[in-house]
BAFI-3210 file (N, C-alpha, C; in Angstrom, 3 decimals, decimal comma, padded with zeros to 6 digits):
// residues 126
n [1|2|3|4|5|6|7|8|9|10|11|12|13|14|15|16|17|18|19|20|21|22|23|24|25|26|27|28|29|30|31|32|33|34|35|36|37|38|39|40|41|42|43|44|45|46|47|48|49|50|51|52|53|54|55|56|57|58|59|60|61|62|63|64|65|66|67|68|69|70|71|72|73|74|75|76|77|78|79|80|81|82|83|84|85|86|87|88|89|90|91|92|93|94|95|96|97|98|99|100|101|102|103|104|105|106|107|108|109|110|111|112|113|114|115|116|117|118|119|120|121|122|123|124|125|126]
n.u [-001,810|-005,288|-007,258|-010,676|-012,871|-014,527|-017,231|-020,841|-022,688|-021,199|-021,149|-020,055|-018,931|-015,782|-013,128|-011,541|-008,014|-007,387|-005,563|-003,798|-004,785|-002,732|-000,251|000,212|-000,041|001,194|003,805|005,689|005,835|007,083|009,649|009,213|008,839|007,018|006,759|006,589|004,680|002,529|002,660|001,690|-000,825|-001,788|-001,482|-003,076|-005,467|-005,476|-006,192|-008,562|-009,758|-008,094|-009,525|-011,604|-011,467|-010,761|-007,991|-006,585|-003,903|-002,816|-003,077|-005,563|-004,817|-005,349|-003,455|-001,976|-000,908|001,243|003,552|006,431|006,848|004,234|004,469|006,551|004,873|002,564|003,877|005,204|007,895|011,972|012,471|014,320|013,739|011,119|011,701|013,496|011,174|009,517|010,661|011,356|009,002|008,832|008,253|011,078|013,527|012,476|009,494|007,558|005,171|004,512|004,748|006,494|006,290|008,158|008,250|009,231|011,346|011,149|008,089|005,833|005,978|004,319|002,609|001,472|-000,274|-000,121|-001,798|-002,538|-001,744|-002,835|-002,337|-004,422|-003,563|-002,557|-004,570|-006,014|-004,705|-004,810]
n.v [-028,119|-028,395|-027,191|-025,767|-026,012|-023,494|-022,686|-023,487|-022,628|-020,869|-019,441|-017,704|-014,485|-013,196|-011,615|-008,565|-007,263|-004,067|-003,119|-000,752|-001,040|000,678|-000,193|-002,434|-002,156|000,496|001,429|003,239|001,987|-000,438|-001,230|-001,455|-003,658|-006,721|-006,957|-004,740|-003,606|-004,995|-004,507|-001,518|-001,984|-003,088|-000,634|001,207|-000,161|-000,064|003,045|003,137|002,891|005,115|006,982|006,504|006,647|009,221|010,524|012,723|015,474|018,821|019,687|018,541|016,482|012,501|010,403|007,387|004,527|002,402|000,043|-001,436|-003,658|-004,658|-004,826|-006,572|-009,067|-009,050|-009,599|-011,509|-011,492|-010,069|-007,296|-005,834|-005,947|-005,287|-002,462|-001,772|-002,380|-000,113|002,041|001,884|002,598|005,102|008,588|009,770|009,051|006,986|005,438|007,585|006,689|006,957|009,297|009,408|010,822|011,833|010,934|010,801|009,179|006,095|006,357|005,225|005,974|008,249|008,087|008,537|007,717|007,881|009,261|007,849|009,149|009,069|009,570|010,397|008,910|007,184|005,506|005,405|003,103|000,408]
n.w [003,094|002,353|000,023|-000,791|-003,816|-006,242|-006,566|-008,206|-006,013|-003,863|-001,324|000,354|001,207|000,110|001,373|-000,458|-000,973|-002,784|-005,574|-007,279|-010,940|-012,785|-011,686|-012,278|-015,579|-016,119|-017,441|-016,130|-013,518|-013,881|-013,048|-010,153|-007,242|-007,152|-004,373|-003,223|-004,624|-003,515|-000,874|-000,888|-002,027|000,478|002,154|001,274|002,184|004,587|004,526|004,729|007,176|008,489|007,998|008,624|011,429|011,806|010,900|010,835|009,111|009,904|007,740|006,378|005,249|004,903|007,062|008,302|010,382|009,909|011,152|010,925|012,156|012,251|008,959|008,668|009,981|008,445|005,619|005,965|006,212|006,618|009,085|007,596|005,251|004,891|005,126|003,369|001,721|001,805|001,244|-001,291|-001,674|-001,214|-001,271|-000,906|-002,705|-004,332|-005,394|-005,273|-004,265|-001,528|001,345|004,041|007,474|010,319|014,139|015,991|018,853|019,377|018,611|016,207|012,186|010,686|008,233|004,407|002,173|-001,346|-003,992|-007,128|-010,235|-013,181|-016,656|-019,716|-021,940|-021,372|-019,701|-021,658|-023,315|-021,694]
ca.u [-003,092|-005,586|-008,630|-011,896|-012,656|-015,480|-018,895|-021,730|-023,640|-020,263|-021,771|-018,936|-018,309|-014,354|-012,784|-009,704|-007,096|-007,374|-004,535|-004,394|-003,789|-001,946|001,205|000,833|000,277|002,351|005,830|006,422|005,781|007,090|010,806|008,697|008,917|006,051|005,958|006,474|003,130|001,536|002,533|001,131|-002,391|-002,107|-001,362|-004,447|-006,582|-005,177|-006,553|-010,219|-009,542|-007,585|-010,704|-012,815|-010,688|-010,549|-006,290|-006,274|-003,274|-003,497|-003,927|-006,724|-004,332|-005,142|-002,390|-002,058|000,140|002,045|004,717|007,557|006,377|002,765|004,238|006,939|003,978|001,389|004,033|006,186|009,355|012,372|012,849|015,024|012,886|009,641|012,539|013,555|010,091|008,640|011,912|010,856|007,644|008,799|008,839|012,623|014,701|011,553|008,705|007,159|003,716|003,912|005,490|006,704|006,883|009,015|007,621|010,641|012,215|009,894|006,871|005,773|005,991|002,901|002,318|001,083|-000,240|-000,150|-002,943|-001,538|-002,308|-002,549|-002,919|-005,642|-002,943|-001,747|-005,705|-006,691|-004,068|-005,225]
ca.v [-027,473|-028,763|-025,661|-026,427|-025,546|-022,990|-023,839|-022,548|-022,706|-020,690|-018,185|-017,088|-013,302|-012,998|-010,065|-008,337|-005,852|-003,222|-003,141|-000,249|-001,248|001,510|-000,874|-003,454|-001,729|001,490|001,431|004,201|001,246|-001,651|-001,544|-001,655|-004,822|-007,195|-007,232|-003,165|-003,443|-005,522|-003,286|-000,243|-002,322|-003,178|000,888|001,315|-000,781|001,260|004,193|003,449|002,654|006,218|007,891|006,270|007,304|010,854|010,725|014,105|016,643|019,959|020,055|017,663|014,768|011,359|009,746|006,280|004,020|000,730|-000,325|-002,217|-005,151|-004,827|-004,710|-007,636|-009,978|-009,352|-010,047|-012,335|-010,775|-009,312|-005,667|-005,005|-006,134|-004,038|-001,385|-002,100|-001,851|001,142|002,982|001,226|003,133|006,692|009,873|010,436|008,430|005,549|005,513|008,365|006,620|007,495|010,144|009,407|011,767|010,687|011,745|011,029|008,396|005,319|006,589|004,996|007,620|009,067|007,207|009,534|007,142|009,197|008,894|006,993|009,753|008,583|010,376|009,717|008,602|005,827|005,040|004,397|001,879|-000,319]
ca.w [003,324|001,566|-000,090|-001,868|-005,461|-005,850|-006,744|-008,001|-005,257|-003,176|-000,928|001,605|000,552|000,278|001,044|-000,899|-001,012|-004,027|-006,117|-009,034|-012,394|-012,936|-010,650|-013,223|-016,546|-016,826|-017,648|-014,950|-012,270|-014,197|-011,819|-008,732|-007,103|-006,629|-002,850|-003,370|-004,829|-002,570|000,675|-001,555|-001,511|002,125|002,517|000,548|003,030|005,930|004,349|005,426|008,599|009,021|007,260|009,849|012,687|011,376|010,973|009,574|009,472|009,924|006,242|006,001|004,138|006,033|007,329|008,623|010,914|009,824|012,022|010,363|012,858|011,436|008,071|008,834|010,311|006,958|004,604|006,133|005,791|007,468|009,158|006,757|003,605|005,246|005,584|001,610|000,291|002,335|000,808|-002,612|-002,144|-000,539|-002,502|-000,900|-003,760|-004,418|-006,483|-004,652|-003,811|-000,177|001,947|005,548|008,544|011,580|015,072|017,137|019,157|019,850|017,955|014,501|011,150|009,953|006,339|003,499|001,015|-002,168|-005,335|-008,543|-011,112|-014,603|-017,814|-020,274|-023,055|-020,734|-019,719|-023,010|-024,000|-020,854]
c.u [-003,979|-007,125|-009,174|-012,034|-014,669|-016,272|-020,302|-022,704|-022,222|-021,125|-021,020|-018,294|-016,583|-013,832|-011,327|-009,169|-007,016|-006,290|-004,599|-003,881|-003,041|000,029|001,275|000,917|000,684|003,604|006,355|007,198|006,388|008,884|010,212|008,671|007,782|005,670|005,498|005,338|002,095|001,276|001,760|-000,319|-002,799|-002,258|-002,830|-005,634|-006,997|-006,170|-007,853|-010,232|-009,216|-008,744|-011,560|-012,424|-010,249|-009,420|-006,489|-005,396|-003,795|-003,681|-005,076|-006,325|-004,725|-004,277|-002,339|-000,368|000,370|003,227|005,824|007,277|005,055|003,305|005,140|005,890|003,089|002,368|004,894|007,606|010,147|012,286|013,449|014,623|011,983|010,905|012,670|012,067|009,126|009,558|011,420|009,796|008,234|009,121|010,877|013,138|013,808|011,058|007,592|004,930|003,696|005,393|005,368|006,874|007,643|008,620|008,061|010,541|011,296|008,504|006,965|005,934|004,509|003,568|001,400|001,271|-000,921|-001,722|-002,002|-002,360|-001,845|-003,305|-003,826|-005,094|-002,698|-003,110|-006,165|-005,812|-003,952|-006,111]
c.v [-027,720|-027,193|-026,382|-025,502|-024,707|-023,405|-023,244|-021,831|-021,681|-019,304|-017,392|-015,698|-013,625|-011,655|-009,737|-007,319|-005,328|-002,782|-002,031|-000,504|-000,799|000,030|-001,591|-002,905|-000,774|001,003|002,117|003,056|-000,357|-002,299|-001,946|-003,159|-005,141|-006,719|-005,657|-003,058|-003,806|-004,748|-002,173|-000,516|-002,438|-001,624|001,211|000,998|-000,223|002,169|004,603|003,832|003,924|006,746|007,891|006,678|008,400|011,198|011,879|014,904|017,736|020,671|019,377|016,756|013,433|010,564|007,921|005,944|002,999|000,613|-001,243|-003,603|-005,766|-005,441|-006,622|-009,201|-010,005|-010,204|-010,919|-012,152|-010,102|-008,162|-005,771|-005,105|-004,956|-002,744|-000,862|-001,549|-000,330|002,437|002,921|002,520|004,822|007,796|010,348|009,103|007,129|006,183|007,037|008,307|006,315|008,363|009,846|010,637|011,162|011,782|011,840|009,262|007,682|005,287|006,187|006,489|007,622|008,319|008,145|008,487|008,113|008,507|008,403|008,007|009,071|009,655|009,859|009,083|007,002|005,052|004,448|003,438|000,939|-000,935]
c.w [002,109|001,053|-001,006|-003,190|-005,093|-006,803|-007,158|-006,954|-003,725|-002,695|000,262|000,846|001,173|000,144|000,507|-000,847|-002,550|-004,144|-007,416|-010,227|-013,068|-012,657|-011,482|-014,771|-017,337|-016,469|-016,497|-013,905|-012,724|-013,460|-010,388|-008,370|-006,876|-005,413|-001,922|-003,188|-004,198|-001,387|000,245|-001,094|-000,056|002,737|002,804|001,586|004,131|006,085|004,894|006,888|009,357|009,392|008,524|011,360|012,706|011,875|010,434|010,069|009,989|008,632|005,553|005,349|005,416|005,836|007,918|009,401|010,590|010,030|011,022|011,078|012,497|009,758|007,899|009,005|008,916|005,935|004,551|006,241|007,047|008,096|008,213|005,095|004,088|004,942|004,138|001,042|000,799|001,199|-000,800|-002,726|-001,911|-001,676|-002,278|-001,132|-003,893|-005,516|-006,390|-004,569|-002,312|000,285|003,955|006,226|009,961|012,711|016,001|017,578|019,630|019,031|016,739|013,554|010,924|008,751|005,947|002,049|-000,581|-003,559|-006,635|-009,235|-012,637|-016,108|-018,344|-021,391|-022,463|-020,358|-020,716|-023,253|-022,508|-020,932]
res [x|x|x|x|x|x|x|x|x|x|x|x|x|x|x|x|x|x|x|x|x|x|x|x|x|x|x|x|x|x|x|x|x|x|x|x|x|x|x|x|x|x|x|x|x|x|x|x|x|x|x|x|x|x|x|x|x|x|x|x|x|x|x|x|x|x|x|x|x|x|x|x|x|x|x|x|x|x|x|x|x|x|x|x|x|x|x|x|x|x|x|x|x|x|x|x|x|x|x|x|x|x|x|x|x|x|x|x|x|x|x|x|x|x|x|x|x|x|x|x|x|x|x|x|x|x]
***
């Protein structure tokens, strides 16, 4: 596959997935795996989409859906990698930047992508 080199004259807006720097430059997150991090951003992207489709609990958190077949198809990967890095991410025994709910038999989980909080000690040396 061959791609062109950009140009001054390059006027095709490109769109991207927001990644927080937090994933690459605290220590907390520095076990997390790459592709961890990447699903996190894809989460992230979700999130509008919920917003805009007014996902809201009955506590007002917005939730989101990504299927293990959704997540398999974006990132290329097995079920049992998507399976691996969702776990990677989950507050039960992960990194705890998202929280699943399970809604029964057949039905996707509710996704509860969480906020990366960072101190101001760890901000400044960034």
């Amino acid at each position: 596959m061959d791609h062109n080199h950009f140009t001054d004259s390059q006027r095709k807006p490109l769109s991207f997935y927001r990644l927080p720097r937090a994933l690459i430059k605290n220590a907390e997150f520095r076990l997390l795996s790459a592709n961890a991090k990447l699903l996190y951003a894809l989460l992230l992207d979700r999130m509008s989409l919920s917003v805009r489709n007014g996902w809201l609990d009955d506590h007002g958190r917005v939730y989101i859906y990504y299927t293990i077949a959704e997540i398999c198809g974006d990132l290329g990967c097995s079920r049992v990698t998507a399976g691996k890095l969702l776990a990677e991410l989950d507050a039960d025994g992960g990194f705890g930047l998202i929280e699943r709910k399970h809604q029964g038999i057949g039905k996707p989980d509710r996704i509860y992508v969480k906020i990366i909080l960072v101190s101001t000690a760890q901000t400044s040396q960034n």
